[in-house]
Backbone as a chain_set.jsonl record, in Angstrom:
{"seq": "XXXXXXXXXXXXXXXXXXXXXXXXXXXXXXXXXXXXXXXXXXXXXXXXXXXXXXXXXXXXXXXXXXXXXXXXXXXXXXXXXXXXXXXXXXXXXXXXXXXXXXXXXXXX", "coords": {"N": [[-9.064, -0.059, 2.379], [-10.862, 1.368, 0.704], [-10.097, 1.692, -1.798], [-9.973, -1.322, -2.017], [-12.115, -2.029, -2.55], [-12.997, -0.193, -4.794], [-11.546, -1.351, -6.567], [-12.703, -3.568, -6.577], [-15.281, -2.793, -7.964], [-14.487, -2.403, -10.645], [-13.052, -4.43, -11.311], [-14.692, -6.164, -11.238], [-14.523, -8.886, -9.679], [-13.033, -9.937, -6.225], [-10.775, -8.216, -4.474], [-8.283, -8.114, -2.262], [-7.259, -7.189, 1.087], [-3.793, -7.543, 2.154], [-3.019, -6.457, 5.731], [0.217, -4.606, 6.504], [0.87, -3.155, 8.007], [2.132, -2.924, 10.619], [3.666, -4.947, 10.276], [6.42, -6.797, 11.961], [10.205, -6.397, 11.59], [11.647, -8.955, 11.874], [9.429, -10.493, 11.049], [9.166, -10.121, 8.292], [10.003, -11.815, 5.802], [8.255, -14.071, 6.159], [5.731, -12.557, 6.087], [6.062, -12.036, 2.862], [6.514, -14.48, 2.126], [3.684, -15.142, 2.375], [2.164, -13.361, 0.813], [3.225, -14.129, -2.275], [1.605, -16.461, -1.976], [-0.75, -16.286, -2.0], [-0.921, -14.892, -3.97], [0.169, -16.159, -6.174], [-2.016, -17.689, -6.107], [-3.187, -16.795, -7.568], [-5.056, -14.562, -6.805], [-5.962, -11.164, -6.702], [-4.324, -8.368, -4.973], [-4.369, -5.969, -2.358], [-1.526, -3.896, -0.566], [-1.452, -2.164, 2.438], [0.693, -0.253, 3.782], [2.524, 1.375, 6.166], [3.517, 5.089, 6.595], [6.562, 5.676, 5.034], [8.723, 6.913, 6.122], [8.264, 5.865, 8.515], [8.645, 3.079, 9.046], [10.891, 0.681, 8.862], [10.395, -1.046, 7.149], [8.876, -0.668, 4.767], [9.751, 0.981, 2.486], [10.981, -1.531, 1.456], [9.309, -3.579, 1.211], [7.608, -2.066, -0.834], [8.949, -1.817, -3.252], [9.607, -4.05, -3.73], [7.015, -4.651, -4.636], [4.684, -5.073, -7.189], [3.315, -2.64, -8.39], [3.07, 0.459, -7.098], [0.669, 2.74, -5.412], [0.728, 5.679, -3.945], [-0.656, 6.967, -1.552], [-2.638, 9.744, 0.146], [-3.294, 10.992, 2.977], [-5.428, 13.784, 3.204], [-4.772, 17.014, 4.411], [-2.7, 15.887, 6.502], [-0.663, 14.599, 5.25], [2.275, 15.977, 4.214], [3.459, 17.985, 1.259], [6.105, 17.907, 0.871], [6.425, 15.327, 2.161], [5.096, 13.717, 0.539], [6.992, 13.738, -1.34], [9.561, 12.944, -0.155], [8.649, 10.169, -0.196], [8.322, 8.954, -2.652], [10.565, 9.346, -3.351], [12.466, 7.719, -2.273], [11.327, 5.321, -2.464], [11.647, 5.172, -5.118], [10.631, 7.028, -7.972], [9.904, 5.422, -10.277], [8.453, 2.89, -9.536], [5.699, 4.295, -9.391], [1.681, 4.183, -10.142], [0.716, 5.784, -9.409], [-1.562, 8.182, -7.798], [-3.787, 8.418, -4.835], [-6.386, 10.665, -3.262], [-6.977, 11.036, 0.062], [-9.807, 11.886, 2.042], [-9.855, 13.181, 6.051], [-12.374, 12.266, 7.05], [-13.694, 10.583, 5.523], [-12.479, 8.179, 6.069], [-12.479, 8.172, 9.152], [-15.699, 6.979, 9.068], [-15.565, 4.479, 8.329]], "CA": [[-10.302, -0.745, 2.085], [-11.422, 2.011, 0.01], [-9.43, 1.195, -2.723], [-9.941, -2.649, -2.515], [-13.898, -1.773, -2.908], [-13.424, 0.388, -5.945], [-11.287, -2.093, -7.829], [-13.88, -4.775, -6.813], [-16.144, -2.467, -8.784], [-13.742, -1.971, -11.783], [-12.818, -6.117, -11.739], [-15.88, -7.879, -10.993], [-13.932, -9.782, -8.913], [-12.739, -9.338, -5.252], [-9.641, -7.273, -4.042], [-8.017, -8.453, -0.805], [-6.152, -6.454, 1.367], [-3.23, -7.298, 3.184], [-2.387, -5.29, 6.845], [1.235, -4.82, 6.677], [1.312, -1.654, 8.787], [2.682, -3.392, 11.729], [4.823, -6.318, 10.245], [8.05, -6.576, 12.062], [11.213, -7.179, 10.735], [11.987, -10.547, 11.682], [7.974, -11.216, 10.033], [9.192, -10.188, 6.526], [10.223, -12.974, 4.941], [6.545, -14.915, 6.239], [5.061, -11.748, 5.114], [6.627, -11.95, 1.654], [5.549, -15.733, 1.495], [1.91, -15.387, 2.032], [1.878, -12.779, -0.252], [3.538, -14.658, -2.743], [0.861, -17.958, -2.23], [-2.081, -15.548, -2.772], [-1.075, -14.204, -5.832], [0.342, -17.147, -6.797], [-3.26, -18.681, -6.355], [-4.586, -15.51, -8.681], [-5.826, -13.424, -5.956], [-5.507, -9.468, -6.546], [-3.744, -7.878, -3.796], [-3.647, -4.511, -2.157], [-0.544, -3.865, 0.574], [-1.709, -1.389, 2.608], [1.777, -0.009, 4.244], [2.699, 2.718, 6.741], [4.545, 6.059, 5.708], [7.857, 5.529, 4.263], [9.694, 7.188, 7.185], [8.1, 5.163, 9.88], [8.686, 1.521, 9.065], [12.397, -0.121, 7.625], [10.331, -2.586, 6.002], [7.717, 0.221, 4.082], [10.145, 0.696, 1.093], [11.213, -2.469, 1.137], [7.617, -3.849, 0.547], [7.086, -1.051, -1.582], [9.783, -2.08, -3.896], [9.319, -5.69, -4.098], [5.615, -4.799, -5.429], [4.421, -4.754, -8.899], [3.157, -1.233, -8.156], [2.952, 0.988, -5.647], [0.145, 3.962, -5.292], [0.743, 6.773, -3.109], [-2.221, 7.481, -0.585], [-2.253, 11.036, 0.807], [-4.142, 11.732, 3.71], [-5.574, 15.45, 3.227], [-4.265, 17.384, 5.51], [-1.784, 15.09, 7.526], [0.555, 14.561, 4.75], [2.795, 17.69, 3.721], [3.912, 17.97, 0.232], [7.299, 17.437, 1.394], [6.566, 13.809, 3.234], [4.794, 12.797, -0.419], [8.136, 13.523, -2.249], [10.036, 11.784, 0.337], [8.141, 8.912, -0.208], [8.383, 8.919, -4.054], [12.25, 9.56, -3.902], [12.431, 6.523, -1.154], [10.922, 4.021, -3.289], [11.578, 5.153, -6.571], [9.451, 7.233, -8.734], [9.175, 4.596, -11.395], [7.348, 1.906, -9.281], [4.566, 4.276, -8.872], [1.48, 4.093, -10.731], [-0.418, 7.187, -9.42], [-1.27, 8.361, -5.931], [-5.33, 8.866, -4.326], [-6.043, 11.635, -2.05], [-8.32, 10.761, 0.789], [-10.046, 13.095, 3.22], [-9.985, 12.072, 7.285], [-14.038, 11.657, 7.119], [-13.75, 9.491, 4.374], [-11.344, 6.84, 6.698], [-13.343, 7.652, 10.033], [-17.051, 6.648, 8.772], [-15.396, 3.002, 7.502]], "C": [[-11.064, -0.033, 0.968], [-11.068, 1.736, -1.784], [-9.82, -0.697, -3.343], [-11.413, -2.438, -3.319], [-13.87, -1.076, -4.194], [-12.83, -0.61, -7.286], [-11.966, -3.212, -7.736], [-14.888, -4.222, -8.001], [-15.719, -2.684, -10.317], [-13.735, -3.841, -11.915], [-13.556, -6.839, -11.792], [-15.216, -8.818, -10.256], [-13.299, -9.136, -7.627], [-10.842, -9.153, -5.311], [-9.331, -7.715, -2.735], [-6.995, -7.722, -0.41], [-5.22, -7.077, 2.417], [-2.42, -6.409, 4.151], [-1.081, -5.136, 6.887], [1.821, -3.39, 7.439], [2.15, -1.766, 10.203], [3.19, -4.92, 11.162], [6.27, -5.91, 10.746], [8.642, -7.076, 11.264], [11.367, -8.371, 10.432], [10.375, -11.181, 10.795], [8.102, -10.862, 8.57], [9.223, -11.219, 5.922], [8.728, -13.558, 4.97], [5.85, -14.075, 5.551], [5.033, -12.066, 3.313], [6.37, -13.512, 1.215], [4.355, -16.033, 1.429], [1.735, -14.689, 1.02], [1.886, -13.451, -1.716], [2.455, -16.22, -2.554], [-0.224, -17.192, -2.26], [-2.122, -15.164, -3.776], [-0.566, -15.516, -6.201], [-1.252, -18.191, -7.08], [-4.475, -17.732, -7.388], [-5.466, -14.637, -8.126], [-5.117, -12.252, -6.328], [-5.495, -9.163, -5.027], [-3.389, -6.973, -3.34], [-3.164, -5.011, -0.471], [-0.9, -2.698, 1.19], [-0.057, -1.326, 3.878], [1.672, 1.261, 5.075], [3.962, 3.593, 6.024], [5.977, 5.689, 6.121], [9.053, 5.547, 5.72], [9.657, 6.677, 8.522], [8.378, 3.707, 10.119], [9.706, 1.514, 8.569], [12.029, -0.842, 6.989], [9.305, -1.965, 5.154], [8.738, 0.388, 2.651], [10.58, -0.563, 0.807], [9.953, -3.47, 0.443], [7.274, -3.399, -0.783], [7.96, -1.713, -3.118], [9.541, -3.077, -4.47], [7.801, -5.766, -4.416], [5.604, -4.611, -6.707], [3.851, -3.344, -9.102], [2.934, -0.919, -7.151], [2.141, 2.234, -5.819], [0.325, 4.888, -4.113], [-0.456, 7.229, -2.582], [-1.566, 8.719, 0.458], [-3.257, 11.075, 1.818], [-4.375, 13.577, 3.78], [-5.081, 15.84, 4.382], [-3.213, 17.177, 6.845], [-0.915, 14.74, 6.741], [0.963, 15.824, 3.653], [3.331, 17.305, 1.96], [5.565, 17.418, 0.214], [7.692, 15.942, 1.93], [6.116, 12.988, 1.706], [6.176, 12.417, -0.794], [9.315, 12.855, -1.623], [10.174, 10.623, 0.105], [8.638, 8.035, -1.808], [10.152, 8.474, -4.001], [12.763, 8.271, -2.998], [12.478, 5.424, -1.402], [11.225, 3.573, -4.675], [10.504, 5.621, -7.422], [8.821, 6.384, -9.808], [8.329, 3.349, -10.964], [6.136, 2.671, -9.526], [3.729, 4.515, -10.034], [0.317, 5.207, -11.371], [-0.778, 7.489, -7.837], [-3.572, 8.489, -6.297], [-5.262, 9.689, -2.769], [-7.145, 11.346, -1.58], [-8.64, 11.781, 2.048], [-10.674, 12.125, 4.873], [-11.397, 11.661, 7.363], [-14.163, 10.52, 5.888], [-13.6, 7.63, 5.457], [-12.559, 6.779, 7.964], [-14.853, 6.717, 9.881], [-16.757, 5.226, 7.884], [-15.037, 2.284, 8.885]], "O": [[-11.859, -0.692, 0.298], [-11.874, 1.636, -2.709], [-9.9, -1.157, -4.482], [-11.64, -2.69, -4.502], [-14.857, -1.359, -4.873], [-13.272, -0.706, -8.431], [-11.946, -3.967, -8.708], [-15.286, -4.992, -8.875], [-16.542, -3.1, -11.133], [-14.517, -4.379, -12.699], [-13.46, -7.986, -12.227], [-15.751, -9.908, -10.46], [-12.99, -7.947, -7.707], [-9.988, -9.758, -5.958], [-10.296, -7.682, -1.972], [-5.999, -7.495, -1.098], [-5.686, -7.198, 3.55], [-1.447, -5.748, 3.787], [-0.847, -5.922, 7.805], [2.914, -2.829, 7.373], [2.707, -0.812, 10.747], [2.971, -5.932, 11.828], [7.046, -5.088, 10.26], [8.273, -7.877, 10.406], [11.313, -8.915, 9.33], [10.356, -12.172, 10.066], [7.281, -11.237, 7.733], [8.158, -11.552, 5.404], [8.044, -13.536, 3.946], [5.301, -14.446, 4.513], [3.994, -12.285, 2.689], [6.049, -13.763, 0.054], [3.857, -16.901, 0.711], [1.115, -15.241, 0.111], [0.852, -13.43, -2.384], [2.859, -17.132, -3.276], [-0.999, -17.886, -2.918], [-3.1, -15.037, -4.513], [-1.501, -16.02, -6.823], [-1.479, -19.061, -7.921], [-5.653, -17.802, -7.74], [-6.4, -14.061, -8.684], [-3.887, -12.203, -6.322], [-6.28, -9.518, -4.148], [-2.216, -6.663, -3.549], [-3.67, -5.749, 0.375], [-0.661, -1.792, 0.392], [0.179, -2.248, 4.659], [0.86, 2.135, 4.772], [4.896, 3.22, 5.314], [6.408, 5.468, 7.253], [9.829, 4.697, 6.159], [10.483, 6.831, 9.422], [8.345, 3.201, 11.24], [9.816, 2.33, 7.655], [12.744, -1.468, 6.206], [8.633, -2.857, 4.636], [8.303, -0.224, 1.676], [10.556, -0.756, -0.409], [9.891, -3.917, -0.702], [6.782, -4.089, -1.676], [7.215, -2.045, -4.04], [9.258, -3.113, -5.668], [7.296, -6.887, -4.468], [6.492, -4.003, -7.306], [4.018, -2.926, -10.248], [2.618, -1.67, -6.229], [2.794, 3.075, -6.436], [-0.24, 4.412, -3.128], [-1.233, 7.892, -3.269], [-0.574, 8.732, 1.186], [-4.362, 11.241, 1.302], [-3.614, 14.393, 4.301], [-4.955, 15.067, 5.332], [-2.984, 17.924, 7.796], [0.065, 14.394, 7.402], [0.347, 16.374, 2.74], [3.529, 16.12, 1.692], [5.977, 16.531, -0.534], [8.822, 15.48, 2.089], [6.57, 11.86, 1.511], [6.625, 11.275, -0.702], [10.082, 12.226, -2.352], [11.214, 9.963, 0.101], [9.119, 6.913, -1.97], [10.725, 7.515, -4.517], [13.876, 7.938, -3.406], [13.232, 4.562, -0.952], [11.182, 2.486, -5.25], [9.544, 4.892, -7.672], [7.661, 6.47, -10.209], [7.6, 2.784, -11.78], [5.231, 1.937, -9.926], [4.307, 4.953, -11.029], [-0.338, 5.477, -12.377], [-0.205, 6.971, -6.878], [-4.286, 8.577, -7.296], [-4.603, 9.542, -1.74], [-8.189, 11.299, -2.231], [-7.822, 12.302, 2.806], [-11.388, 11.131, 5.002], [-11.563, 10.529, 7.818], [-15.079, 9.704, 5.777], [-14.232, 6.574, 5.499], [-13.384, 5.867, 8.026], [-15.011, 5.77, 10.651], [-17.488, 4.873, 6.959], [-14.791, 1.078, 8.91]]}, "num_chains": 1, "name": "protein.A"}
């Protein structure tokens, strides 16, 4: 959310996020068509995904986006779990990472 809110600032226009932290498998494909009829209708779109190593469908998502930023939680993700992530997806989707601290997330 933090993210959608700052590129609302940057676009003048709204940022929508979709939850995909809990899409099952068999819900990909539906997933992957709403997505596809929001942007298709010119909506900007952030995927907010779980880490790499916890979902089968987190690089896959990741992949099939037009970019992908890397969100670090301070302190809860090791240097080791970023580069995972990177090497997972492919360093060339990404377009830059944001590091967020846990008081940031609780107080939203």
């Amino acid at each position: 959310m933090l993210l959608s809110r700052t590129g609302m600032v940057h676009l003048g226009r709204p940022v929508q996020v979709a939850d995909a932290t809990n899409v099952p498998l068999n819900q990909l494909t539906a997933f992957f068509s709403e997505v596809a009829r929001s942007t298709g209708q010119g909506e900007r779109l952030l995927v907010a995904l779980p880490p790499a190593g916890k979902n089968a469908i987190t690089v896959e998502i990741a992949q099939a986006s037009d970019a992908v930023v890397l969100c670090i939680l301070n302190e809860r993700m090791t240097g080791n779990a970023a580069k995972r992530t990177v090497k997972l997806i492919g360093a060339s989707r990404f377009v830059g990472s944001a590091i967020f601290h846990p008081h940031q997330l609780a107080s939203k």
